[in-house]
C-alpha positions in Angstrom: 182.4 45.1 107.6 180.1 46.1 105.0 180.2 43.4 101.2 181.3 46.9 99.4 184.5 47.5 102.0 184.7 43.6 101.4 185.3 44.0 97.5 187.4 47.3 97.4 189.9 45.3 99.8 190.0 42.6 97.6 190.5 44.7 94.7 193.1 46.7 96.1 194.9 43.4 97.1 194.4 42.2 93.4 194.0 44.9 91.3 192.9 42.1 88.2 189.8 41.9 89.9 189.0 45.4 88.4 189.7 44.1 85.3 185.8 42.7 85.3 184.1 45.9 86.3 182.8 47.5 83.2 184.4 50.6 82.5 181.2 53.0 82.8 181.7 52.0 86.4 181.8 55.4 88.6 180.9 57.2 85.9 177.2 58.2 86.8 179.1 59.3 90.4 181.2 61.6 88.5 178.8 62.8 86.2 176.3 63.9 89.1 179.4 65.3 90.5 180.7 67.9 87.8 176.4 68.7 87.1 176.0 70.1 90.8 179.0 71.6 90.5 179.1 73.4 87.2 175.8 71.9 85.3 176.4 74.8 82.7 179.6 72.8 81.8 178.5 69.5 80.6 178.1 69.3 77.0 174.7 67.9 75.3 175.5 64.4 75.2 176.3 64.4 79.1 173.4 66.3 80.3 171.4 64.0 78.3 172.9 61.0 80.1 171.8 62.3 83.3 168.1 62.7 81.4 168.2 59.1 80.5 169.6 57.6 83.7 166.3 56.6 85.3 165.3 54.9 82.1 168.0 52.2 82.2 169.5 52.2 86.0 172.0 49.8 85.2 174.4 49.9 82.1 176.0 52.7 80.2 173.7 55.3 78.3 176.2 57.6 76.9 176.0 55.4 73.5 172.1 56.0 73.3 172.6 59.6 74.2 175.0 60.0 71.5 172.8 58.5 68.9 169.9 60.4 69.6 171.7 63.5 69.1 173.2 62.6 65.9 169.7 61.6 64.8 168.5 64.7 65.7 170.9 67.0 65.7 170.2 68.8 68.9 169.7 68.7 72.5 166.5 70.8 71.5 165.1 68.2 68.6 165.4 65.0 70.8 163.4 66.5 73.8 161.1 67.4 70.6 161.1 64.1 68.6 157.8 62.5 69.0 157.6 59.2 70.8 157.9 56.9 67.8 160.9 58.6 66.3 162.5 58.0 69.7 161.6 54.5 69.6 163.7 54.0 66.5 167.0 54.5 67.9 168.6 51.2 69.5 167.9 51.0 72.9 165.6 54.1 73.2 162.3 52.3 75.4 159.6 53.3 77.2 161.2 54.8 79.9 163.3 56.3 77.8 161.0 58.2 75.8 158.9 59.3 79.3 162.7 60.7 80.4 162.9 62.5 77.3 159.6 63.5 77.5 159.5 64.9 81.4 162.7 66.9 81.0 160.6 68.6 78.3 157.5 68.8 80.3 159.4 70.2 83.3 161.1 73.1 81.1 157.9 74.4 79.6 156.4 74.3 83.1 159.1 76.3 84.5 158.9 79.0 81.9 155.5 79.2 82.3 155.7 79.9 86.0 157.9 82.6 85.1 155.3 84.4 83.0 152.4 83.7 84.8 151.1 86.7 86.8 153.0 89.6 85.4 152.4 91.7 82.3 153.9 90.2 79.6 154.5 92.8 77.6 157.0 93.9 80.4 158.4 90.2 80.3 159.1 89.6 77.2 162.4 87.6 77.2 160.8 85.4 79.3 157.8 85.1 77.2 160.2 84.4 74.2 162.0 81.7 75.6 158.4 79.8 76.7 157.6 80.0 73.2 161.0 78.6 72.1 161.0 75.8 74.3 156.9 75.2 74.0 156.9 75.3 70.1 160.1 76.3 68.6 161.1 73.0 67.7 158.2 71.4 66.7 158.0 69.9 63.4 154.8 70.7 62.0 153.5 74.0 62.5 151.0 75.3 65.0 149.0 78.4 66.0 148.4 79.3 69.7 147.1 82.5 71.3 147.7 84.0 74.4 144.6 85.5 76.1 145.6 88.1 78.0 143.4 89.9 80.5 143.2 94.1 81.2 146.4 94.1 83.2 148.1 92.0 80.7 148.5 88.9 82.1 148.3 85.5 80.8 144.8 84.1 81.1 145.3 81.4 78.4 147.5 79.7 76.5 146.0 77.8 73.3 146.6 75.5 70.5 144.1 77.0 67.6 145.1 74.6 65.0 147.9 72.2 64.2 149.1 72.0 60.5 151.8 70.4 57.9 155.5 71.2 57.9 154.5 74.4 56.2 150.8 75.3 56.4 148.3 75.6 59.6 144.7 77.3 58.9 143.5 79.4 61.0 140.3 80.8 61.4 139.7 84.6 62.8 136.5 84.0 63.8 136.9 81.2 66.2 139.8 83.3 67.4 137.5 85.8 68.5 134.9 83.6 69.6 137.1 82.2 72.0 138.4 85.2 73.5 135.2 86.7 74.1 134.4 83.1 76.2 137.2 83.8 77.9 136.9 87.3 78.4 140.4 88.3 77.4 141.0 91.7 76.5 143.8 91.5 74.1 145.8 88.5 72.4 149.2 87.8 71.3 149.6 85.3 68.2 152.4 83.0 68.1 152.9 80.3 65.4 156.1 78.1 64.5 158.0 77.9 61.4 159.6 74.3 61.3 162.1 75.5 58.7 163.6 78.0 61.2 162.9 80.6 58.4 160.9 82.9 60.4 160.1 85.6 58.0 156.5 85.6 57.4 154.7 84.4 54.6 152.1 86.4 52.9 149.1 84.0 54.5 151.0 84.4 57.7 150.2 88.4 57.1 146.7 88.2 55.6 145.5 85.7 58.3 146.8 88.7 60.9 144.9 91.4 59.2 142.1 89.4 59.4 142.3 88.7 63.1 142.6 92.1 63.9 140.1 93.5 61.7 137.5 90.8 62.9 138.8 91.6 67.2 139.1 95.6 67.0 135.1 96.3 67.1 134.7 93.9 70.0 137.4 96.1 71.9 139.9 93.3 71.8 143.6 94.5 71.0 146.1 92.0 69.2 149.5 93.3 70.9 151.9 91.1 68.4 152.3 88.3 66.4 155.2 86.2 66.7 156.8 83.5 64.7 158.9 80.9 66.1 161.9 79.6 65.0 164.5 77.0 66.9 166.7 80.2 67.8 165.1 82.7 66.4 161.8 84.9 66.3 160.3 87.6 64.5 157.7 90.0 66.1 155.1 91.6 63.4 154.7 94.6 65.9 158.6 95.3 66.0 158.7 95.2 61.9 156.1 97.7 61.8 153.5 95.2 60.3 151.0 95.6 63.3 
């Protein structure tokens, strides 16, 4: 007879004996439980207990997972809060933040697989959601290009510059350097908007003129320009402004 058959006799022959057992007891069990069977039904806070299991393997984390959201405000910002905003909360550690921090990590990686090797103009929800998840929550602005090759497909995916809350430069002529080093034969031009405003500004549509005007006589096509928001986007070639 195994110590654990040991104790549940015990405690079935004295149920005060449970009265010691802290009352997250079980719960990681259940938890698992409901995720594999309905993982779509567990609400932020849960799913982000399951994140933050490893980091503390004993002890109840639905307290911590709480506060970060109500920090943050979403499921999206905390796996986007930088290391030393996580530290802040009580109890967030090390391991907490490399959780956080994977779970991320593993999401972009996924979406990524899911656009590599295919056209992208003919996958473009997928391409939207990569950009979501890779940028869209970040909280200072940044400017990637995609380098895209003849059939369309990514080659590259590159942080030009990384800005304020409200301001990245860019410069079209390293843009076009670095696709010709490359050898990509068209680009598509993504940048954040921390605010979640994504209606461009009037630098964010003189900065595209000048990347196309500077690519077009090396034969290099810029397909779009997108600006990322938490939830939304908005796609200069769709508006008519490319």
């Amino acid at each position: 007879m195994t110590d654990a058959t040991t104790k549940e006799i015990k405690e079935k022959m004295d149920p005060g004996l449970r009265r010691d057992r802290p009352l997250h007891t079980g719960h990681r069990a259940r938890l698992r439980e409901r995720f594999l069977k309905s993982p779509e039904a567990l609400p932020d806070y849960e799913l982000l207990e399951m994140i933050l299991f490893p980091a503390k393997p004993i002890g109840d984390v639905k307290p911590m997972a709480k506060d970060l959201l109500a920090k943050f405000g979403s499921f999206g910002q905390v796996l986007f809060a930088t290391p030393q905003e996580l530290m802040k909360v009580e109890g967030v550690n090390e391991a907490a933040v490399v959780a956080i921090k994977v779970a991320k990590a593993a999401a972009e990686r996924l979406l990524k697989e899911e656009i590599a090797d295919k056209p992208l103009i003919k996958s473009w929800t997928q391409l939207l959601d990569y950009c979501r998840i890779h940028i869209g929550n970040n909280q200072n602005e940044e400017f990637h290009v995609l380098f895209l090759d003849q059939k369309l497909q990514l080659l590259a995916d590159e942080r030009q510059q990384k800005g304020t809350v409200d301001h990245t430069p860019v410069y079209p002529r390293e843009v076009v350097k670095r696709a010709l080093e490359i050898g990509a034969s068209s680009l598509i031009l993504v940048h954040n908007h921390p605010s979640g405003d994504v209606n461009p500004s009037k630098a964010d549509v003189d900065v595209t003129k000048q990347i196309i005007d500077a690519a077009r006589p090396l034969g290099i096509e810029v397909h779009d320009h997108l600006v990322i928001g938490s939830k939304k986007h908005f796609s200069f070639k769709s508006k008519g402004l490319i």
